[in-house]
C-alpha positions as CSV (number, residue, x, y, z in Angstrom):
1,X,84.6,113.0,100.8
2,X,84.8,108.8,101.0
3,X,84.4,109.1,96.9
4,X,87.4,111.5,96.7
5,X,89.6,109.6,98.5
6,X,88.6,106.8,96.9
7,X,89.5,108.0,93.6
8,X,92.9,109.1,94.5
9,X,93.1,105.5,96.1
10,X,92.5,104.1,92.0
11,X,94.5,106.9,90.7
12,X,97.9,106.6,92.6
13,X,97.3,102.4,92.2
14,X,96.7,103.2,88.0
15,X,100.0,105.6,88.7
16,X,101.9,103.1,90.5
17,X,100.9,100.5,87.8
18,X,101.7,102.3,84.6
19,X,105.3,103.2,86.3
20,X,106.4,99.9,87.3
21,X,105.0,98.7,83.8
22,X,107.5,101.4,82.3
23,X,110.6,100.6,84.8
24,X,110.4,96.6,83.3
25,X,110.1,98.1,80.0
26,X,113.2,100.2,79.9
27,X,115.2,99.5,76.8
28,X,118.2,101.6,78.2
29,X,117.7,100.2,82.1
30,X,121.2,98.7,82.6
31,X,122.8,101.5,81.1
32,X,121.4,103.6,83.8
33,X,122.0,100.8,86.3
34,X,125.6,101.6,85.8
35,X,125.0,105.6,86.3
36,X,123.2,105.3,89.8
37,X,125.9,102.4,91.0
38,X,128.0,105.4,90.4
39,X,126.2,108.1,91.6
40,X,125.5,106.2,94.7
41,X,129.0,105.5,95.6
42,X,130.1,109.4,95.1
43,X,126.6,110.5,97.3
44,X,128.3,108.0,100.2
45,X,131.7,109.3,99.8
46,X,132.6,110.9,103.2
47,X,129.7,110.0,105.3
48,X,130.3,108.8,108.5
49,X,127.7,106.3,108.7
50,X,128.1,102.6,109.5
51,X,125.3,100.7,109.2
52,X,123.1,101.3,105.9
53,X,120.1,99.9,105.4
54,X,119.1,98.8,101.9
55,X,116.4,96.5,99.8
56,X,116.5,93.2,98.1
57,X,115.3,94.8,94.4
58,X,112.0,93.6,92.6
59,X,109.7,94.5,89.8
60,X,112.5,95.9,87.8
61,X,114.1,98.3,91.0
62,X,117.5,99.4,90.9
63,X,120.0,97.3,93.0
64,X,121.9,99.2,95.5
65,X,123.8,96.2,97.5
66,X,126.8,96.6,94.2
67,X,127.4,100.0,95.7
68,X,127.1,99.4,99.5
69,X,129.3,96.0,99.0
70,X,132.0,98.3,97.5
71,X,131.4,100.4,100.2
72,X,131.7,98.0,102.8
73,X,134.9,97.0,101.8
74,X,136.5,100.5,101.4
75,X,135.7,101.0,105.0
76,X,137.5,97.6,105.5
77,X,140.4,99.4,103.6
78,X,140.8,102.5,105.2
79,X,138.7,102.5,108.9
80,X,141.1,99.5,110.3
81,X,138.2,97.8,113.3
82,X,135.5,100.3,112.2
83,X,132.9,97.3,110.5
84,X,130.4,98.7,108.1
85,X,127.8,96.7,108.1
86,X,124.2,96.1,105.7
87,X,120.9,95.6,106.6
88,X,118.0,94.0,104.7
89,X,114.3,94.4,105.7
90,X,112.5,91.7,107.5
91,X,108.7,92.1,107.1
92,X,106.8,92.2,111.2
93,X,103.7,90.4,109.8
94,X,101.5,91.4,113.0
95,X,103.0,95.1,113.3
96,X,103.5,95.6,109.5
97,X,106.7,97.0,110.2
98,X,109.9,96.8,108.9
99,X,113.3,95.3,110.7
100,X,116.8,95.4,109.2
101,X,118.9,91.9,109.7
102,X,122.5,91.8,108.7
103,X,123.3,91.2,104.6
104,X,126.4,90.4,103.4
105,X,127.6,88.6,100.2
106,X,126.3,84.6,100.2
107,X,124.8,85.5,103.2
108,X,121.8,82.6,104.0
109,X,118.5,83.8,102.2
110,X,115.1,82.9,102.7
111,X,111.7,84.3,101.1
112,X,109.5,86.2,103.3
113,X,105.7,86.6,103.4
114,X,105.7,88.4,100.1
115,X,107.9,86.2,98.1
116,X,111.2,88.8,98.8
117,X,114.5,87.6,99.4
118,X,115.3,88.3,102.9
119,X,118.5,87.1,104.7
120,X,118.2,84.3,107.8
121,X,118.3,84.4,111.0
122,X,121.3,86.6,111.0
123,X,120.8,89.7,113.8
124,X,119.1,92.7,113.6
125,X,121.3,95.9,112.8
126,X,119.8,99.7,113.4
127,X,120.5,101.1,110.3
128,X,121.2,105.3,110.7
129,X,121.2,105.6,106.7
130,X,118.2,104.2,104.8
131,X,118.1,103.6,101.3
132,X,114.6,102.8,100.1
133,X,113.0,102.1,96.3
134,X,111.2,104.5,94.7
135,X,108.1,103.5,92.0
136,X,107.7,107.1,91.6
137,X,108.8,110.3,93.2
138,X,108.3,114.4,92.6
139,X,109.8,117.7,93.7
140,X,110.1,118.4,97.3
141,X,111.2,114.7,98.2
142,X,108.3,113.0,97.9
143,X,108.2,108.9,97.2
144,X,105.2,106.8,96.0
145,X,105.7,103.7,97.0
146,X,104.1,100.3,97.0
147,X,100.7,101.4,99.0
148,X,101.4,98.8,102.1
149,X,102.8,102.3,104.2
150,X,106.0,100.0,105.4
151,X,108.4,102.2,105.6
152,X,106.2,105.0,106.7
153,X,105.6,102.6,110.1
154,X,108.8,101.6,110.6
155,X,110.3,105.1,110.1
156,X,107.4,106.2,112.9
157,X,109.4,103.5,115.6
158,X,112.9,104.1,115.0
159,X,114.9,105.7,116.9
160,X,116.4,108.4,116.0
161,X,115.0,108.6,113.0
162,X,117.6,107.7,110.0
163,X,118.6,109.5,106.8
164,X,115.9,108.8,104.4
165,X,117.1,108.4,100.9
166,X,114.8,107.4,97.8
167,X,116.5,105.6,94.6
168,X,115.3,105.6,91.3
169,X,115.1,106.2,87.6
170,X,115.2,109.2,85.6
171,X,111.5,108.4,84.0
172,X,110.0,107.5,87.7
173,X,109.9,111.7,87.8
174,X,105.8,112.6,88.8
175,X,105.5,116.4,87.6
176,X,102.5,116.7,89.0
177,X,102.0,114.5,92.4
178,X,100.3,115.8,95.0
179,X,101.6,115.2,98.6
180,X,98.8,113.6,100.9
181,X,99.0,115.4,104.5
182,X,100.5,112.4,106.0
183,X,103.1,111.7,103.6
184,X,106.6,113.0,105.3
185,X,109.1,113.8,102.3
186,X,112.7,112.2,101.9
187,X,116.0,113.6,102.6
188,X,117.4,113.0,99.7
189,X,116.9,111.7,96.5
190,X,119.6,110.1,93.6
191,X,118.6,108.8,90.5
192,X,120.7,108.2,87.1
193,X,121.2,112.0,86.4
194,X,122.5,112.8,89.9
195,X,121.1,114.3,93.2
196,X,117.3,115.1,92.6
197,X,116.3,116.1,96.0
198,X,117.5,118.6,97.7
199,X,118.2,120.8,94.5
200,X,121.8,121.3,93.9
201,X,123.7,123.9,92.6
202,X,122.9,127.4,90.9
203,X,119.5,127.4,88.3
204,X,120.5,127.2,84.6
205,X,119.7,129.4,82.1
């Protein structure tokens, strides 16, 4: 049993490896940049959340704080008093948790444990929408992430739980990844094609 688990301990870090090798490497990445900005600002379109957290992006990620600035300010335009606000994780070193501080355009940045940008000392917001990176992810919802379980343990203390949804690239698709028992799918899913998770609209022929 130990051997078994350690060998899908080397193959998901082998998986993890060869994706985020192929994210850097995508000759077409901006392009599809562009697609999930816009696919991301449509997905938001008539939610009635306020406070989104997001991620600083590294390792090639897509960056979501275009959309959710552009967000922010359309709830500026049309919710007169109602502040949207964005959150950026803050790494609990002695918990190995996750909490979201305030982000906002030439907001003060600092580099946390890990070498991420993170912002400073600005408050901690609980976000009820959060947008998290994706190195890989399959059908049903499922995300493989970086292996530290982060957002797994920080998802386990808030409350309530928020809206879980992964970002990532069309190629970052696993056909064939197999759930561990304790991994707890997302609610949704974008990438640069559209809404992967849940499935949308009628099957094609």
């Amino acid at each position: 049993m130990v051997n078994n688990g350690d060998d899908k301990v080397a193959q998901k870090k082998l998986l993890r490896q060869a994706l985020i090798e192929q994210r850097l490497n995508l000759p077409d990445r901006l392009q599809r940049a562009d697609l999930l900005q816009r696919v991301m600002r449509i997905w938001l379109v008539g939610r009635e959340d306020t406070v989104i957290g997001a991620y600083w992006p590294i390792k090639g990620e897509f960056d979501p704080l275009p959309a959710l600035h552009r967000w922010k300010e359309d709830g500026e335009l049309l919710e007169q008093g109602n502040m949207r606000r964005i959150g950026l994780p803050v790494v609990d070193k002695v918990h190995k948790t996750l909490t979201f501080h305030a982000w906002y355009p030439g907001c003060p940045m600092e580099e946390d444990a890990y070498g991420i940008p993170k912002p400073k000392e600005t408050e901690v917001i609980v976000p009820t929408l959060l947008f998290v990176p994706c190195v890989g992810y399959s059908a049903g919802g499922y995300r493989l992430g970086y292996g530290g379980g982060f957002y797994d343990r920080t998802l386990a203390t808030l409350q309530p739980r928020p809206v879980t949804v992964g970002l990532g690239y069309a190629p970052g698709f696993i056909d064939d990844y197999e759930p561990e028992a304790h991994d707890i799918p997302l609610d949704a899913i974008l990438n640069d094609n559209g809404v992967v998770w849940p499935v949308q609209g009628s099957v094609r022929g």
